[in-house]
C-alpha positions in Angstrom: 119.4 2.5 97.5 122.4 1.2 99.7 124.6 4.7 99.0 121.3 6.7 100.8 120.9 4.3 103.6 124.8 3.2 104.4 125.2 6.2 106.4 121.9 6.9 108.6 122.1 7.2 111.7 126.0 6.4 111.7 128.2 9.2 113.7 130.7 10.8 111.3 133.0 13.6 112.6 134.3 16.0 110.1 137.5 18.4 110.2 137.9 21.0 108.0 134.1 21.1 107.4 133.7 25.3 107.8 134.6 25.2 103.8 136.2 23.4 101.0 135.5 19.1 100.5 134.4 19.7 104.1 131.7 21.5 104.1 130.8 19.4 101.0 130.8 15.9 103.3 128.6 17.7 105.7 125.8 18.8 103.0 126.0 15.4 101.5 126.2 13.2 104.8 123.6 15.1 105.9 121.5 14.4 102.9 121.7 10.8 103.7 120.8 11.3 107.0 124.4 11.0 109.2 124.6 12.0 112.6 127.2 14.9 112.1 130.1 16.3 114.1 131.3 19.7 112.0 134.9 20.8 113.7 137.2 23.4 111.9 139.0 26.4 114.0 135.9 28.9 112.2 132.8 28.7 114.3 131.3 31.4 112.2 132.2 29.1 109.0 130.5 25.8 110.8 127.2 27.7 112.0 126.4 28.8 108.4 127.7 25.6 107.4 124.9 23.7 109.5 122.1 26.5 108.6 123.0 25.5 104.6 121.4 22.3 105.5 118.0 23.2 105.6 115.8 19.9 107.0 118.7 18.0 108.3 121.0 20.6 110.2 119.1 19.4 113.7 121.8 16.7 112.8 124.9 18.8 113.0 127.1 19.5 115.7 129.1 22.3 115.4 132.7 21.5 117.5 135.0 23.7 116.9 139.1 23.5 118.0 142.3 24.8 116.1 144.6 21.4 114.8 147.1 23.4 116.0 146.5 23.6 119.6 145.8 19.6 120.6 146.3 20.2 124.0 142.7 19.9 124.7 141.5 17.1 122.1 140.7 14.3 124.6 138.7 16.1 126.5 136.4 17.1 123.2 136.4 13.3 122.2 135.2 12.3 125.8 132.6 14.7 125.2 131.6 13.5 122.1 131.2 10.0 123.2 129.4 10.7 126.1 127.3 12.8 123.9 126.8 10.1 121.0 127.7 6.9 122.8 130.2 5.9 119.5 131.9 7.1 116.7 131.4 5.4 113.4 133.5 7.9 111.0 136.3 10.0 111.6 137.1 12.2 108.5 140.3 14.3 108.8 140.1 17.2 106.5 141.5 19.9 108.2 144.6 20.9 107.3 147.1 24.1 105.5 149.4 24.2 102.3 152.5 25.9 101.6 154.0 28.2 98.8 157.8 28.4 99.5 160.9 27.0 98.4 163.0 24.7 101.2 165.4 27.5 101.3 163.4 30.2 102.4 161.2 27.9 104.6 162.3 28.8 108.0 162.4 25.6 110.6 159.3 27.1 112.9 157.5 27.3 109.6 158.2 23.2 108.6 156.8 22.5 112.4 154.0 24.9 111.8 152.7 22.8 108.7 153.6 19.4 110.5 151.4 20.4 113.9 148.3 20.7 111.6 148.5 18.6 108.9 150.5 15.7 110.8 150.6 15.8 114.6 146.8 17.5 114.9 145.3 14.8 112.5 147.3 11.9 114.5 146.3 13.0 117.8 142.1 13.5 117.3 142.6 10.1 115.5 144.6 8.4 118.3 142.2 9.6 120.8 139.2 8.6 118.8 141.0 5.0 118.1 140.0 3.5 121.6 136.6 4.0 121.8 136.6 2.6 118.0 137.8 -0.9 119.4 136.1 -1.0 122.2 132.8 -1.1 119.8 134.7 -2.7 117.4 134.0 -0.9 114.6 134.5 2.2 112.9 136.9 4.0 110.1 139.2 6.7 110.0 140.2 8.6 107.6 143.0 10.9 107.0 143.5 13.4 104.0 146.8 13.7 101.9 147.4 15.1 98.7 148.7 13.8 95.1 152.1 15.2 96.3 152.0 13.0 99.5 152.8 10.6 97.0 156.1 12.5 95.7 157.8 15.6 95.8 156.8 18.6 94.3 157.7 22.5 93.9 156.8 25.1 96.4 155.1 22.0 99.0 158.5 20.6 100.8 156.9 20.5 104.5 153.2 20.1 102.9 153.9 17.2 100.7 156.6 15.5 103.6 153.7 16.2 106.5 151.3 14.6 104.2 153.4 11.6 103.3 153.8 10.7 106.8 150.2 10.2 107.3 150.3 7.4 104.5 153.0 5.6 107.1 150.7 6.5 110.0 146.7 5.4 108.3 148.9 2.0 107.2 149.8 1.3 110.2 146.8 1.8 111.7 144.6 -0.4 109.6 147.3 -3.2 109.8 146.7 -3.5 113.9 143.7 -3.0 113.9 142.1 -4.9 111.0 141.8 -7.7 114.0 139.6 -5.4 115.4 137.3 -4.7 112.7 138.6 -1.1 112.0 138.8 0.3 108.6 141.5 3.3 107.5 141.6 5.1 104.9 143.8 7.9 103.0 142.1 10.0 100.8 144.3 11.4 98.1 143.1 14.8 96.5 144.3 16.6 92.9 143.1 19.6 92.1 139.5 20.6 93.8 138.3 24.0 94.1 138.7 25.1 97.4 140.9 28.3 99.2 143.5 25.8 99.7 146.2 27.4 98.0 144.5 30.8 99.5 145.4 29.9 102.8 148.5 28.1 101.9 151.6 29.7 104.4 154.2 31.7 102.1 157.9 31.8 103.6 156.8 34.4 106.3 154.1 32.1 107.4 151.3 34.6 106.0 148.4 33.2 103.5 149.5 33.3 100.4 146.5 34.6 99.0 146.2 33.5 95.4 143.9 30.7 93.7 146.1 28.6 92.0 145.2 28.3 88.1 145.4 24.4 88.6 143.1 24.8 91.6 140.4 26.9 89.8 140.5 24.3 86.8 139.9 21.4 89.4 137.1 19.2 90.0 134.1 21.0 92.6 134.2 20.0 96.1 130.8 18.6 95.9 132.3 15.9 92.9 135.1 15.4 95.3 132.9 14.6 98.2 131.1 12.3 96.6 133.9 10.3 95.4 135.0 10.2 99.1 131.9 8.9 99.7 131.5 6.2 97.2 135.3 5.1 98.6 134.5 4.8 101.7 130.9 2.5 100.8 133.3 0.6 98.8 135.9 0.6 102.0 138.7 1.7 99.9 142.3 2.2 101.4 142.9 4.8 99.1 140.6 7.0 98.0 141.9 8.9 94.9 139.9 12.4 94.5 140.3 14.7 90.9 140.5 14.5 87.4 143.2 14.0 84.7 145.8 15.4 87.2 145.9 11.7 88.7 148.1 10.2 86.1 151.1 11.4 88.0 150.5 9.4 90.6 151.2 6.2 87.9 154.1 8.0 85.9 155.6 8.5 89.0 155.2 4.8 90.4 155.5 3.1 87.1 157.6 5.8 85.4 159.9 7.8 87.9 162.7 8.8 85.6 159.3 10.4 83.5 158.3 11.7 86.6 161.0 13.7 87.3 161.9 15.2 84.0 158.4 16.8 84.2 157.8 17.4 87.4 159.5 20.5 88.1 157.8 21.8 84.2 155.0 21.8 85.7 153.2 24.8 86.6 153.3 25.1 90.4 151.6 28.3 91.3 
């Protein structure tokens, strides 16, 4: 009974929510009666989003802005406020992958992938973060990725953008834990999602393929309930996949097993 009450009435803001986990947090928060802000850079995406939710889409917002361009952000957030009076959830999604090796990554490419996945996710969270302790409460939550935990082939500025937002949610929840904020990093394996569809190639063109790892991963609708069920159980880290997981302990526990089959695995 508590996992369909925790989240009425609470405000929970969504990136990435036109498709993928996204879209799955929306249908299930909805379900469980959440006050819903849907943002992604694909209005089109969101509005169909919110029209899948038949019964409960008179909950959804649809706010849509590119990660990319952040220039705006404080403005939506001041918007949003006065609009809902609070924020209770901030779930960053949104973000792009990568299919290139370091040496034919150009440098405006590594920035490209940083502004989304790093700077984008930072700066909706640090505008959100005041508001957050002046009601004293709230949690944010940022997504990384199995290999924002190490290194892996083809990822170099995905998995180093996503590793800095382990350094920045930390940090976050250490200051503020006086202020009765939760953080959170939620750490995805394989789901099936266009991730790897829209991942950049050296160019910084989508790449266009579904990985076979990806098409053999958990649903986004498993994942987003195992996001859910983290953050009811107010988890720091919220691990999200299947067998794919144990990497994450060979390579804390096991590094030189790590890396003798890291690079065997099959990365595209």
């Amino acid at each position: 009974m508590k996992n369909k009450s925790f989240f009425k009435g609470k405000v929970a803001w969504i990136t990435g929510a036109s498709s993928g986990i996204g879209e799955a947090l929306v249908n299930e928060l909805a379900k469980r009666e959440a006050i819903i802000i849907a943002s992604s850079n694909d209005l089109a995406g969101l509005e169909r989003v919110k029209a899948g939710c038949s019964g409960h889409s008179e909950n959804i917002s649809c706010v849509p802005f590119d990660l990319a361009d952040t220039s705006g952000l404080s403005q939506i957030v001041d918007k949003q406020i006065s609009r809902f009076g609070r924020i209770d959830y901030l779930i960053n999604l949104g973000g792009i992958s990568q299919r290139a090796r370091i040496d034919e990554t150009p440098l405006w490419l590594d920035r490209k992938i940083f502004e989304v996945n790093y700077f984008g996710t930072i700066t909706l969270s640090k505008a959100v973060l005041p508001h957050m302790i002046n009601q004293k409460s709230g949690h944010i939550l940022a997504t990384s990725s199995i290999s924002g935990r190490f290194g892996f082939p083809l990822r170099s500025a995905y998995s180093a953008s996503k590793q800095a937002l382990h350094g920045f949610i930390e940090t976050l929840y250490l200051e503020n834990k006086k202020n009765n904020l939760r953080a959170s990093v939620i750490i995805p394996g394989r789901v099936r999602t266009a991730i790897s569809i829209h991942a950049l190639n050296a160019e910084g063109k989508e790449y266009g393929k579904l990985d076979e790892g990806q098409a053999n991963g958990i649903t986004p609708n498993q994942a987003a309930l195992t996001i859910i069920k983290g953050i009811i159980r107010n988890k720091r880290e919220i691990l999200v996949g299947s067998s794919e997981l144990i990497m994450l302990h060979i390579r804390r526990y096991f590094p030189w097993l790590f890396f003798r089959i890291a690079d065997r695995i099959k990365s595209t």
